[in-house]
DSSP file (Angstrom, degrees, kcal/mol; ACC not computed):
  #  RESIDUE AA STRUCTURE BP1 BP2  ACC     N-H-->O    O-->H-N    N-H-->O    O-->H-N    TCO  KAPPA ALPHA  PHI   PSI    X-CA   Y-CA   Z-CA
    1    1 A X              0   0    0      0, 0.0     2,-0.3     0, 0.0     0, 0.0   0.000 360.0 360.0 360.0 143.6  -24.2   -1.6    6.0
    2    2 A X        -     0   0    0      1,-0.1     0, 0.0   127,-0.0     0, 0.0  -0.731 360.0-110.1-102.1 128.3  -22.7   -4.9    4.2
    3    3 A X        -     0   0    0     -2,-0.3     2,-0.3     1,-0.1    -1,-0.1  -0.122  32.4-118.0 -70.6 175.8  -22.2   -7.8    6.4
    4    4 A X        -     0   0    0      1,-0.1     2,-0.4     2,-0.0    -1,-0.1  -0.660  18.1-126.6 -93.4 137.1  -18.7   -8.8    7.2
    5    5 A X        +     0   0    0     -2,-0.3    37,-0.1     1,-0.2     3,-0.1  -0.702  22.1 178.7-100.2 164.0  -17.2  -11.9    6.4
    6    6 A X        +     0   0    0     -2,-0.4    36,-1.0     1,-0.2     2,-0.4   0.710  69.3  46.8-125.6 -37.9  -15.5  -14.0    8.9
    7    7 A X        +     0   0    0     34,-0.1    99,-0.6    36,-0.1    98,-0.3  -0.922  52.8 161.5-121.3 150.0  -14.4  -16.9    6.6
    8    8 A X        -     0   0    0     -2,-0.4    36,-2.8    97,-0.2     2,-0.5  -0.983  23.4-144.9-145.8 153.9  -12.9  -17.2    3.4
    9    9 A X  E     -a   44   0A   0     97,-0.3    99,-2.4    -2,-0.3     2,-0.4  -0.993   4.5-163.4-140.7 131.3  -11.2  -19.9    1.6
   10   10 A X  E     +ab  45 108A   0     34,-2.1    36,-1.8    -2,-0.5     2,-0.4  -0.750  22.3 179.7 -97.0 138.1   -7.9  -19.5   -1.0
   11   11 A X  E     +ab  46 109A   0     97,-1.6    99,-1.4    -2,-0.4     2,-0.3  -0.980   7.3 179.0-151.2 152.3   -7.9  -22.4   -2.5
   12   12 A X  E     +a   47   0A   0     34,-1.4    36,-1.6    -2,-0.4    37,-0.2  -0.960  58.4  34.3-149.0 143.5   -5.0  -23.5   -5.6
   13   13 A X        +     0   0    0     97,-0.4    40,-0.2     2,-0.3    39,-0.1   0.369  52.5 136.4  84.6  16.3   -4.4  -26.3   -7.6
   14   14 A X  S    S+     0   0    0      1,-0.3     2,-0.8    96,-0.1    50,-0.3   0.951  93.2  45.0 -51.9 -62.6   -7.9  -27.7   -8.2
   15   15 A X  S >  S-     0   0    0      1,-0.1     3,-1.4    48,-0.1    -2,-0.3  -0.775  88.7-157.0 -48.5 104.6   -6.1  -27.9  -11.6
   16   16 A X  T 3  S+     0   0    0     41,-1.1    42,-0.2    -2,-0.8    -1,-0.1   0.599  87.3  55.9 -84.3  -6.9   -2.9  -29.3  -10.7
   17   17 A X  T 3  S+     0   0    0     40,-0.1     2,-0.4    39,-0.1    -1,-0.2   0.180  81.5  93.4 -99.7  19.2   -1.4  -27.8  -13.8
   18   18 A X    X   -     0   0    0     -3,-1.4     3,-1.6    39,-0.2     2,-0.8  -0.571  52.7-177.8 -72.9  40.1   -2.4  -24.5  -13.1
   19   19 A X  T 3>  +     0   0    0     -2,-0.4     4,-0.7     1,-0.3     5,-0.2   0.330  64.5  83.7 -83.9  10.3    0.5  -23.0  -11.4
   20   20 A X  H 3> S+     0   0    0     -2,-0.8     4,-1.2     2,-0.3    -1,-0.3   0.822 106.7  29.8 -62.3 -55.6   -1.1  -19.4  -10.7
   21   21 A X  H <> S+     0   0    0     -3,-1.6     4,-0.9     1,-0.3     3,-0.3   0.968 115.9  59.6 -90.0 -65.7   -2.8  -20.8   -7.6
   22   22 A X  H  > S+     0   0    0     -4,-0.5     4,-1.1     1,-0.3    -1,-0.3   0.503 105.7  44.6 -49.8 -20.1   -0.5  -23.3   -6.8
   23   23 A X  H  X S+     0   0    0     -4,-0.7     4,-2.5    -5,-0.2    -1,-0.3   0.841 113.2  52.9 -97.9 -46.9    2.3  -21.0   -6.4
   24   24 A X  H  X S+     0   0    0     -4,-1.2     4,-2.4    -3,-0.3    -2,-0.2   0.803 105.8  54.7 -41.2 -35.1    0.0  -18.4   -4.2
   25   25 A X  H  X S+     0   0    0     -4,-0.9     4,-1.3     2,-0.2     5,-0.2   0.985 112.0  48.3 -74.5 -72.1   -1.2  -21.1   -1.8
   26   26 A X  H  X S+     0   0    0     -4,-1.1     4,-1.5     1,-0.3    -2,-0.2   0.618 108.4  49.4 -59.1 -19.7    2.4  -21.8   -1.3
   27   27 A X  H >X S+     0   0    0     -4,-2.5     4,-1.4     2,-0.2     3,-0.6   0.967 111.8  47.4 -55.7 -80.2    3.2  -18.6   -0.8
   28   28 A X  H >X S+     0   0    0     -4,-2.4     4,-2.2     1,-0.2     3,-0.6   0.718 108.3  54.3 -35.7 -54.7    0.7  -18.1    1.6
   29   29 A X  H 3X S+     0   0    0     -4,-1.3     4,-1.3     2,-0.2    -2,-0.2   0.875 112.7  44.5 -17.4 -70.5    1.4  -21.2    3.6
   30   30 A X  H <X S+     0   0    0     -4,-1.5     4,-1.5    -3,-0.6    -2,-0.2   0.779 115.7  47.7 -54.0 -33.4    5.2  -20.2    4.0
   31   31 A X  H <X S+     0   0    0     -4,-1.4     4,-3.5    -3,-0.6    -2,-0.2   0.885 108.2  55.7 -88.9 -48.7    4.2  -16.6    4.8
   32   32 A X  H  < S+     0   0    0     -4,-2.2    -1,-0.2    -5,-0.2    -2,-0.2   0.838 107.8  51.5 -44.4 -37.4    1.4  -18.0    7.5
   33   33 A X  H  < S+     0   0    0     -4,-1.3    -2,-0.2    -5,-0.1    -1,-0.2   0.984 111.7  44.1 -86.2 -70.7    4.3  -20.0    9.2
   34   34 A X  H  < S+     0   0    0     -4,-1.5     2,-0.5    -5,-0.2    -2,-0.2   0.859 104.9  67.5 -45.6 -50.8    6.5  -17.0    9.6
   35   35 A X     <  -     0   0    0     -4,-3.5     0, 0.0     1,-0.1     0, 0.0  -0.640  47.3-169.4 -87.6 141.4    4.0  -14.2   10.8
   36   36 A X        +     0   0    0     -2,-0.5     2,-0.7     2,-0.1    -1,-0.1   0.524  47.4 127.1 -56.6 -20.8    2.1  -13.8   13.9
   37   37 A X        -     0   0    0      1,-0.1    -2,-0.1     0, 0.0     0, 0.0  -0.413  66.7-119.2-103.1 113.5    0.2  -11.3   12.8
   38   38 A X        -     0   0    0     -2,-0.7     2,-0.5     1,-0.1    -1,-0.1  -0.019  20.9-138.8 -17.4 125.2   -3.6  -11.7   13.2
   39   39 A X        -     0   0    0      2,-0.2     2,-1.3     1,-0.1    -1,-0.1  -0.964  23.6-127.7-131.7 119.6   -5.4  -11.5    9.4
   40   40 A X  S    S+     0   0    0     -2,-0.5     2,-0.3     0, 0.0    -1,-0.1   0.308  94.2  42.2 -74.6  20.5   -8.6   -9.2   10.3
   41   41 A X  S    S-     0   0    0     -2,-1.3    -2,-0.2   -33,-0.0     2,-0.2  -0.953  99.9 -97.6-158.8 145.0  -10.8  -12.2    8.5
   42   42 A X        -     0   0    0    -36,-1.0     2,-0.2    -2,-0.3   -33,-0.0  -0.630  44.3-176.7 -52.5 122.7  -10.5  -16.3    8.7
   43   43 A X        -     0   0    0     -2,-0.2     2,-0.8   -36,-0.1   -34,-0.2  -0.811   9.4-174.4-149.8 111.1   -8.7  -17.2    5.8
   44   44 A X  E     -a    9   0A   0    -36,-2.8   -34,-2.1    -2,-0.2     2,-0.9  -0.644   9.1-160.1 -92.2 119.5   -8.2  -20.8    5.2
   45   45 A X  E     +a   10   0A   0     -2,-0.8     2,-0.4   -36,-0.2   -34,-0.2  -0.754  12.6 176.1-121.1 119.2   -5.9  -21.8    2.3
   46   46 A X  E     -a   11   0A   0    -36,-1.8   -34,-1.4    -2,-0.9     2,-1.2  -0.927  41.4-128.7-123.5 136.0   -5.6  -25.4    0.2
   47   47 A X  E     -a   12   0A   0     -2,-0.4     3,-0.5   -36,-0.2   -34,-0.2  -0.578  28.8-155.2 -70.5 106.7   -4.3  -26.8   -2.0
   48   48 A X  S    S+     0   0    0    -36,-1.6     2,-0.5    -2,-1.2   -35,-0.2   0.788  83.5  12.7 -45.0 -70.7   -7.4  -28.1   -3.8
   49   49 A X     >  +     0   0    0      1,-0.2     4,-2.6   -37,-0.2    -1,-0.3  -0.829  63.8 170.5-124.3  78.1   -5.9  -31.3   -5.7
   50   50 A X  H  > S+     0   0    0     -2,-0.5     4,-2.5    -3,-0.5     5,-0.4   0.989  77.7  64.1 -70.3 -42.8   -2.4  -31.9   -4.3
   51   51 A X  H >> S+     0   0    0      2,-0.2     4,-2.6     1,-0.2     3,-1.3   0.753 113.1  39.3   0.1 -84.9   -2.2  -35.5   -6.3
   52   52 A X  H 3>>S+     0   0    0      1,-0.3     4,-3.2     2,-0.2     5,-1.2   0.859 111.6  54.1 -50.6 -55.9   -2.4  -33.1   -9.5
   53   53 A X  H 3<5S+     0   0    0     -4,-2.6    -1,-0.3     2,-0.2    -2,-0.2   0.706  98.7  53.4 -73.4 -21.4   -0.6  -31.0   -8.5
   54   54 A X  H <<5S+     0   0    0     -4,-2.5    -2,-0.2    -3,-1.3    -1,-0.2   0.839 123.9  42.3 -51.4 -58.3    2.8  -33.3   -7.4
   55   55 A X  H  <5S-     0   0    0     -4,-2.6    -2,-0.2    -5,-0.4    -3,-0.2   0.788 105.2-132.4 -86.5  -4.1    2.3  -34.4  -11.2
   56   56 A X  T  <5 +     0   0    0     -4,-3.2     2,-0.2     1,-0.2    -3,-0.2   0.910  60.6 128.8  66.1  42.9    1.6  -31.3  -12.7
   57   57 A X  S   <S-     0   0    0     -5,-1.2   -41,-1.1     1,-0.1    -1,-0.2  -0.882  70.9-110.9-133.2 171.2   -1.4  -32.6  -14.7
   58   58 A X  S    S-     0   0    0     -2,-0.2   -42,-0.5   -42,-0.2     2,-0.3   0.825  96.6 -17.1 -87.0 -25.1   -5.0  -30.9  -14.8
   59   59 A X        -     0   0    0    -44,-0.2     4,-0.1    -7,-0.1   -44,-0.1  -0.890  50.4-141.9-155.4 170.9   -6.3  -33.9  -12.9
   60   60 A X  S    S-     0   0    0      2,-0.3     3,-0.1    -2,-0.3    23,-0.1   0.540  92.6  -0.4-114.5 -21.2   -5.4  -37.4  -12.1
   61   61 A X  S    S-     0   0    0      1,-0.5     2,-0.2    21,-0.1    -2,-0.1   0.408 129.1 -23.0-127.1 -87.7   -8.8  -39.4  -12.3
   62   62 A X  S    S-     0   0    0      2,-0.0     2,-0.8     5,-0.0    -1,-0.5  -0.462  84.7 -66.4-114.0-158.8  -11.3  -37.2  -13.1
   63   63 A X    >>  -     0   0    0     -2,-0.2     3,-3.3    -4,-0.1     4,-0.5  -0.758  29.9-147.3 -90.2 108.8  -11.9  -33.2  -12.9
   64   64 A X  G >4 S+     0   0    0     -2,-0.8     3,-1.1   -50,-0.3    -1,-0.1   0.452  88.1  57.1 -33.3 -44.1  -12.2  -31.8   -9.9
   65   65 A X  G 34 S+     0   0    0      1,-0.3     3,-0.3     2,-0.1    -1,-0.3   0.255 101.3  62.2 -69.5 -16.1  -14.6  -28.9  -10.5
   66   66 A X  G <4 S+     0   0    0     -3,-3.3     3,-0.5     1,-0.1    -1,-0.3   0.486  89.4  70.8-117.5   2.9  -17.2  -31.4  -11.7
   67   67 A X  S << S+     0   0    0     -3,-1.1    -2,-0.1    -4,-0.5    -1,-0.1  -0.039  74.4  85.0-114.6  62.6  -17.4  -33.3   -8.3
   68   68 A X        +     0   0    0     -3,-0.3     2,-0.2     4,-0.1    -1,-0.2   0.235  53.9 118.3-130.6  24.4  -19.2  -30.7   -6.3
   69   69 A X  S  > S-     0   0    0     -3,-0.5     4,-2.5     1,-0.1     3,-0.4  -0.396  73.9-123.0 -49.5 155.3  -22.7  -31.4   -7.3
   70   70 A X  T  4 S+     0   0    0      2,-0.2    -1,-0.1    -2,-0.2    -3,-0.0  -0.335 119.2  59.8 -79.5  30.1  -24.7  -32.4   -4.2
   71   71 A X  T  4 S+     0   0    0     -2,-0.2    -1,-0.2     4,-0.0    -4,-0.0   0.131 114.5  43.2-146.1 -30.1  -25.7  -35.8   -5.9
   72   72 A X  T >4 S+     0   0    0     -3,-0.4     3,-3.6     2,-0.1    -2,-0.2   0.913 109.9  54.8 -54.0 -49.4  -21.2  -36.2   -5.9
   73   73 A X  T 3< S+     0   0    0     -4,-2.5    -3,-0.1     1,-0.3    -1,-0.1   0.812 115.3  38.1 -54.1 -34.7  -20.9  -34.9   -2.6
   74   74 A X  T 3  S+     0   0    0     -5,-0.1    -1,-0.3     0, 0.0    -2,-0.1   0.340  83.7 115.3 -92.0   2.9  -23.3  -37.6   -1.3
   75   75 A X  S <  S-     0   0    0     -3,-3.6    -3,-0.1     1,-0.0    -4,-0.0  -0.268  73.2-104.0 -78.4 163.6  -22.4  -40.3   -3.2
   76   76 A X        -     0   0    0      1,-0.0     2,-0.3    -2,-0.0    -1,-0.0  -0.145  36.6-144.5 -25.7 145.6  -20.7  -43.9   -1.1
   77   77 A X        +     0   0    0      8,-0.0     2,-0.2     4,-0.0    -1,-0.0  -0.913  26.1 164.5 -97.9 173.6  -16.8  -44.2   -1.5
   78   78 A X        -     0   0    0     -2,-0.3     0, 0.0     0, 0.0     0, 0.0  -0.650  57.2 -77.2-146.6-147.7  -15.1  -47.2   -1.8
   79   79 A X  S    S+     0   0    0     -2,-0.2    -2,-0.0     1,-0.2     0, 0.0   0.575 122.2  54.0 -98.1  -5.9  -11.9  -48.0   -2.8
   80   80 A X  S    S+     0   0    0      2,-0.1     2,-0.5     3,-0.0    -1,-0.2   0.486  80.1 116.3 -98.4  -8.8  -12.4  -47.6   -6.5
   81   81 A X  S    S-     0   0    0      1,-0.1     5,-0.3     3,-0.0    -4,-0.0  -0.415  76.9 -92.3 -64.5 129.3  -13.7  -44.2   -6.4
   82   82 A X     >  -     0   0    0     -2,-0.5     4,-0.8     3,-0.1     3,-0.3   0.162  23.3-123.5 -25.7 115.6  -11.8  -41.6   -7.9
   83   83 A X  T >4 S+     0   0    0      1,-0.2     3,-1.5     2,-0.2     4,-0.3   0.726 114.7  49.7  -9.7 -83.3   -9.1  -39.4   -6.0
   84   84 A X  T 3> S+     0   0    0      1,-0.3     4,-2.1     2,-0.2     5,-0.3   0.608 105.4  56.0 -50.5 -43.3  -11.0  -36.2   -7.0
   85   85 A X  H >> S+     0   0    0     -3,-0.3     4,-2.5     2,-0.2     3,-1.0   0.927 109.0  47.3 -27.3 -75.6  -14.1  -37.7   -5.8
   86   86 A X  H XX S+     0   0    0     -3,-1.5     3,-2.2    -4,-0.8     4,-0.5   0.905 113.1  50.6  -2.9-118.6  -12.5  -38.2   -2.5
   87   87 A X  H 3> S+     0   0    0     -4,-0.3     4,-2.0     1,-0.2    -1,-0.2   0.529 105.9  51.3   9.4 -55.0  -11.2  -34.7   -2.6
   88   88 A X  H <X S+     0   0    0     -4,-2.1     4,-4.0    -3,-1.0     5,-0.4   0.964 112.4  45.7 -73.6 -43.7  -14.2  -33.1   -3.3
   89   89 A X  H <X S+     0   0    0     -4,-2.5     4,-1.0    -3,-2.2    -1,-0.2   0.883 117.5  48.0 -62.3 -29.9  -16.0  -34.9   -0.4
   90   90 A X  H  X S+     0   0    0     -4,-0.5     4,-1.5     2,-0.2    -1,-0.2   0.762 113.8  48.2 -55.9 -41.4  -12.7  -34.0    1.9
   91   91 A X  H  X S+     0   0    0     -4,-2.0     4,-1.5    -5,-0.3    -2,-0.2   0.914 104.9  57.1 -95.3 -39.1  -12.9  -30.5    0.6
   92   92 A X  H  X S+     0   0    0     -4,-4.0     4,-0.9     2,-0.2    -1,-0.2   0.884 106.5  50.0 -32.2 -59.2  -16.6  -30.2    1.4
   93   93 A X  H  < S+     0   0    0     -4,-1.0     3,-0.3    -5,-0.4    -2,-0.2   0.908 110.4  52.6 -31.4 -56.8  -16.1  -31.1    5.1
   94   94 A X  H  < S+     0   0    0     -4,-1.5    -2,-0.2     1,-0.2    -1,-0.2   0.538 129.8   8.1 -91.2 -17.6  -13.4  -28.6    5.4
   95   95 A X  H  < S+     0   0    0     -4,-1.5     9,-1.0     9,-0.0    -1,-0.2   0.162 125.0  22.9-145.8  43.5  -15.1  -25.5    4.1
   96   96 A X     <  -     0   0    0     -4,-0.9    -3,-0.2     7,-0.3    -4,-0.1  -0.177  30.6-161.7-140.3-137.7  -18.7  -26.5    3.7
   97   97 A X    >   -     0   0    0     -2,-0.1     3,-2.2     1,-0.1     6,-0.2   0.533  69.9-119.1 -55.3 154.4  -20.9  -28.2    4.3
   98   98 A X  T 3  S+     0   0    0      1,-0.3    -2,-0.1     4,-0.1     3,-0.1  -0.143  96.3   9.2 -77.1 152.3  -22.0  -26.5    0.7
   99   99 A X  T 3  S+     0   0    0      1,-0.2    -1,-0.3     2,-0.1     2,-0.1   0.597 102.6 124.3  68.3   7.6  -25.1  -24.6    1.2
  100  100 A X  S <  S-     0   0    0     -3,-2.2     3,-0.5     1,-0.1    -1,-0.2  -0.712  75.3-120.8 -98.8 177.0  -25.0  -24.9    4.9
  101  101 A X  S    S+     0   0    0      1,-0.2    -1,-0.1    -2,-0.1     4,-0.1   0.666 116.0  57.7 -90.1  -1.7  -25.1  -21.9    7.2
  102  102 A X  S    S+     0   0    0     -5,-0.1    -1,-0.2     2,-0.1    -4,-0.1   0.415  85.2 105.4 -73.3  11.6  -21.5  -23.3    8.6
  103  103 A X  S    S-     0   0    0     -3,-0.5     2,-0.4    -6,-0.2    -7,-0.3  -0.033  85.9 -80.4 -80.7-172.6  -20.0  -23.2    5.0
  104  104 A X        -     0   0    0     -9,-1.0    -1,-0.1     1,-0.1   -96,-0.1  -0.838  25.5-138.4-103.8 148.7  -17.3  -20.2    4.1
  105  105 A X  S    S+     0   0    0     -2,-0.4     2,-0.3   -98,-0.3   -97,-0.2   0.666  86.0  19.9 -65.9 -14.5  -18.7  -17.2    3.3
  106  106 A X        -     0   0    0    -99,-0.6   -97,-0.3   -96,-0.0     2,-0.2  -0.972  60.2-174.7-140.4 141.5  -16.1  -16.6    0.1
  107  107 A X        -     0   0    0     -2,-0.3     2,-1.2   -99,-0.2   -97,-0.2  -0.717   7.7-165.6-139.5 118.0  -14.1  -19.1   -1.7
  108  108 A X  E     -b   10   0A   0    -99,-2.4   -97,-1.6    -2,-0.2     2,-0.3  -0.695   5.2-166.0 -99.3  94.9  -11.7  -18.1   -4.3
  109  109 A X  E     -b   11   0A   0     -2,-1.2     2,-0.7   -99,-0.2   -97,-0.2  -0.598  27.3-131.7 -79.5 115.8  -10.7  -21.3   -6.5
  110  110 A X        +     0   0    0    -99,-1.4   -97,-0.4    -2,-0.3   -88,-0.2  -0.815  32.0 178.1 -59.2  68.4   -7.6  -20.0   -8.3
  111  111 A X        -     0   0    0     -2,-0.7     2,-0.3   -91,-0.1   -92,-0.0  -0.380  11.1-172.9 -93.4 141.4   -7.6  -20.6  -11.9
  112  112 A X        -     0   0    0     -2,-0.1     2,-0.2   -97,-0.1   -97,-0.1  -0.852   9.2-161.7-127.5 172.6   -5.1  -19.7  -15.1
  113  113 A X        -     0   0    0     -2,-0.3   -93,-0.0     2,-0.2     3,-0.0  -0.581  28.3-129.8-115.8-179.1   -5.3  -20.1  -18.6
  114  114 A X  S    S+     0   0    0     -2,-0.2     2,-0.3     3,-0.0    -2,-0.0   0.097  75.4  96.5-142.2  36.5   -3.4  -20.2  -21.5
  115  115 A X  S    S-     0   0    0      2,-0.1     2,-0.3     3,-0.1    -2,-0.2  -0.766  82.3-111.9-100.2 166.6   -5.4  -17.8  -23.7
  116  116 A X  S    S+     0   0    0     -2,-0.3     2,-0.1     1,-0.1    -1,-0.0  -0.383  73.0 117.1-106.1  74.3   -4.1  -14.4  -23.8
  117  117 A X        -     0   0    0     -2,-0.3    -1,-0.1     1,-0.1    -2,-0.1  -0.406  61.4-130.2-145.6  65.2   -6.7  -12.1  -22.0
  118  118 A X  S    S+     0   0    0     -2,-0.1    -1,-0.1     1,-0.0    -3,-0.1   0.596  71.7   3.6  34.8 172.2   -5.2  -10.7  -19.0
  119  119 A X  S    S-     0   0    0     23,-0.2     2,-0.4     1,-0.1    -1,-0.0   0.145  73.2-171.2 -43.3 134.0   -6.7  -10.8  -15.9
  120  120 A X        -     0   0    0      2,-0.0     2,-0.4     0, 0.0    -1,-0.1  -0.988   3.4-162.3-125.6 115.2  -10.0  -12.8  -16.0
  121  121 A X        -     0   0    0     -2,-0.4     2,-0.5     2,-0.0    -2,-0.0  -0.974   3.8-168.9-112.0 123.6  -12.7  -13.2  -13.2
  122  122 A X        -     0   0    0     -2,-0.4     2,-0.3     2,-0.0    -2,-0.0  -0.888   8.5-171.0-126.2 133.5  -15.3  -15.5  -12.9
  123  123 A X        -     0   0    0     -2,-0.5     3,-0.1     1,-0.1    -2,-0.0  -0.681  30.4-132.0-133.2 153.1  -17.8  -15.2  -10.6
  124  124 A X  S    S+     0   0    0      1,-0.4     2,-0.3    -2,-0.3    -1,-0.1   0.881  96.7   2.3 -70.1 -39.9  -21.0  -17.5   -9.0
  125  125 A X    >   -     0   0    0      3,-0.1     3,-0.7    -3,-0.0    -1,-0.4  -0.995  57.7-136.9-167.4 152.1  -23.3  -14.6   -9.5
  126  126 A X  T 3  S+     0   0    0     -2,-0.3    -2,-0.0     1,-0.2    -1,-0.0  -0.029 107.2  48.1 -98.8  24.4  -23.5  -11.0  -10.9
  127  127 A X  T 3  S+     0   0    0      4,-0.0     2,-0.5     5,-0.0    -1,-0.2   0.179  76.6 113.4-159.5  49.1  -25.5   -9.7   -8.0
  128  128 A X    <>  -     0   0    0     -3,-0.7     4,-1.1     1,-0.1     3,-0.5  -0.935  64.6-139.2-102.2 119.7  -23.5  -11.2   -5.0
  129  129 A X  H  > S+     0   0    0     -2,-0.5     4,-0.9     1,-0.2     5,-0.2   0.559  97.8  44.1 -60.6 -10.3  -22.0   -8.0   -3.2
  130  130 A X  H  > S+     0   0    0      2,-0.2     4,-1.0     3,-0.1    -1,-0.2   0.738 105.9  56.0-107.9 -26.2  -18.9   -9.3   -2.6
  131  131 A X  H  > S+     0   0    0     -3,-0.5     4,-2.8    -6,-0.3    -2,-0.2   0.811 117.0  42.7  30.0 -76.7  -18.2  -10.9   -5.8
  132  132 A X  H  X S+     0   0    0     -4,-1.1     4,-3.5     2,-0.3    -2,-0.2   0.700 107.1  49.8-113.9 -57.2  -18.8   -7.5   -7.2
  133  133 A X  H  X S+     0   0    0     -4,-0.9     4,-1.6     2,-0.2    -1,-0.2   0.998 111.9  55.8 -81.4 -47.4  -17.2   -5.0   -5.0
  134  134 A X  H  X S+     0   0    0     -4,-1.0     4,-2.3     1,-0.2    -2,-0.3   0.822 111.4  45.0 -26.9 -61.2  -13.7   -7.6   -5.5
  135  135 A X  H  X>S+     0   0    0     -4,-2.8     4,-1.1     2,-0.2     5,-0.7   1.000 115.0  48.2 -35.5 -72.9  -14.1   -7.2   -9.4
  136  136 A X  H  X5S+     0   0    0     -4,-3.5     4,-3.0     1,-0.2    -2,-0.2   0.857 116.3  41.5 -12.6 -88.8  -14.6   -3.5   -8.6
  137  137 A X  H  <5S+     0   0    0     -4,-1.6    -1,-0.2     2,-0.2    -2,-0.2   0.653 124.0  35.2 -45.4 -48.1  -11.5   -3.4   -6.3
  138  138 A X  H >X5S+     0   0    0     -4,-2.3     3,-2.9    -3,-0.1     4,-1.3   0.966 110.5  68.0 -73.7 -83.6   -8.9   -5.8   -8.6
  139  139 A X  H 3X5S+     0   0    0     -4,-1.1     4,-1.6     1,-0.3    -2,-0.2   0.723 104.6  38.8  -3.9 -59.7  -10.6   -4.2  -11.8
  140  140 A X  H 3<<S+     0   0    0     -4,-3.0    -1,-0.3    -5,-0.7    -2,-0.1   0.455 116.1  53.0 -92.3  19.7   -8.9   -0.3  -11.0
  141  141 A X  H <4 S+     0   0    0     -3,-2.9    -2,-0.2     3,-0.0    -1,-0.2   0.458 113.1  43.9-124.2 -21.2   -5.6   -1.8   -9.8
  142  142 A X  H  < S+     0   0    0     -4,-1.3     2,-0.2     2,-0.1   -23,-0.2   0.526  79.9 107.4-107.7  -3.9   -5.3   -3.7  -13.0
  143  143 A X     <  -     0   0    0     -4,-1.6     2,-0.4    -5,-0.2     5,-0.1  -0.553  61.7-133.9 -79.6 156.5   -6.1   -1.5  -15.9
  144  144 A X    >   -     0   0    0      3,-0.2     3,-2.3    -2,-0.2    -2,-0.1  -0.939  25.4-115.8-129.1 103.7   -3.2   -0.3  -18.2
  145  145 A X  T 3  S+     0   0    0     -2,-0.4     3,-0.1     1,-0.3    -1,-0.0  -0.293 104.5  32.6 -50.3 134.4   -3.5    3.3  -19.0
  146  146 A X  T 3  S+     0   0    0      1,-0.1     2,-0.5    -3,-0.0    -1,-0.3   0.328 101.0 113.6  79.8  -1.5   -4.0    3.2  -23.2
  147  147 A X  S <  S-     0   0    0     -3,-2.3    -3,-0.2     1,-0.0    -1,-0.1  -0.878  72.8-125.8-139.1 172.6   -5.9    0.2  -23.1
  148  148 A X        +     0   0    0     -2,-0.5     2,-0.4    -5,-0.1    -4,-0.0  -0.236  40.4 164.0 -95.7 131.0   -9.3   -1.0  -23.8
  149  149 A X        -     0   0    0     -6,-0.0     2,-0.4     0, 0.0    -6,-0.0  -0.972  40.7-102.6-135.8 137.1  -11.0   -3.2  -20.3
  150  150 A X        -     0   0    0     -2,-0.4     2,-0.1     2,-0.0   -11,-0.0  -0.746  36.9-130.3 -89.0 158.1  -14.3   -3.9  -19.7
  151  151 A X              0   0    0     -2,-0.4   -12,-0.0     1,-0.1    -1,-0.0  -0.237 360.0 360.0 -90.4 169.2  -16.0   -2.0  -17.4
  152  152 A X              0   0    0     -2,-0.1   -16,-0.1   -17,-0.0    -1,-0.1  -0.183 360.0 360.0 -63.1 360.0  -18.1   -2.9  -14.5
């Protein structure tokens, strides 16, 4: 039997010009306020980079996605460090710490593009079960009868 997970984290706007995630976080957020209704898993959802995401540009300092080394996370702040720095060390807190066993067991950082090749998933590792069966699961809900997908 595959164990269950009990936390997961939606996360949008790490690119604040992204608006794929960004509009899904809000979405979720509005929808969260309105139901009661118990969601059979922990699912925490942020907006990664709101900064960015107010201006609608892919970052404001630097890029997010490159301060979540463990040699960022640990670094000082001061008052000249970069937002996103900040952020990352904020965002670490809140669904980490990374690599601990208190961390979330899933986090799906929302991303868009602007090439044209349809749904796209990219994933930590190709032999994480969960990772896998998610591809699976999106994968046969999103192929287009007459056209060419890769397979699984």
């Amino acid at each position: 039997m595959l164990p269950a997970l009990s936390r997961v984290a939606v996360c949008g706007g790490t690119h604040g010009n992204e608006l794929s995630g960004v509009y899904l976080v809000r979405e979720r957020l509005k929808k969260r306020k309105k139901s009661q209704v118990m969601e059979p898993v922990a699912v925490v959802t942020v907006m990664s980079n709101p900064r960015a995401v107010q201006r609608c540009v892919r970052y404001t300092e630097t890029d997010l996605n490159r301060c979540f080394t463990h040699a960022m996370l640990s670094l000082s702040l001061s008052e000249q460090t970069p937002y996103e720095l900040v952020r990352s060390q904020e965002l670490n807190s809140l669904l980490g710490p990374k690599g601990s066993a208190e961390a979330m067991d899933l986090i799906c950082d929302l991303h868009n593009t602007t090439a044209n090749m349809g749904l796209c998933l990219i994933t930590y590792s190709d032999s994480d079960w969960i990772c896998l069966h998610i591809c699976k699961y999106l994968q046969a809900r999103a192929q287009h009868p007459g056209t060419d997908g890769y397979q699984l």
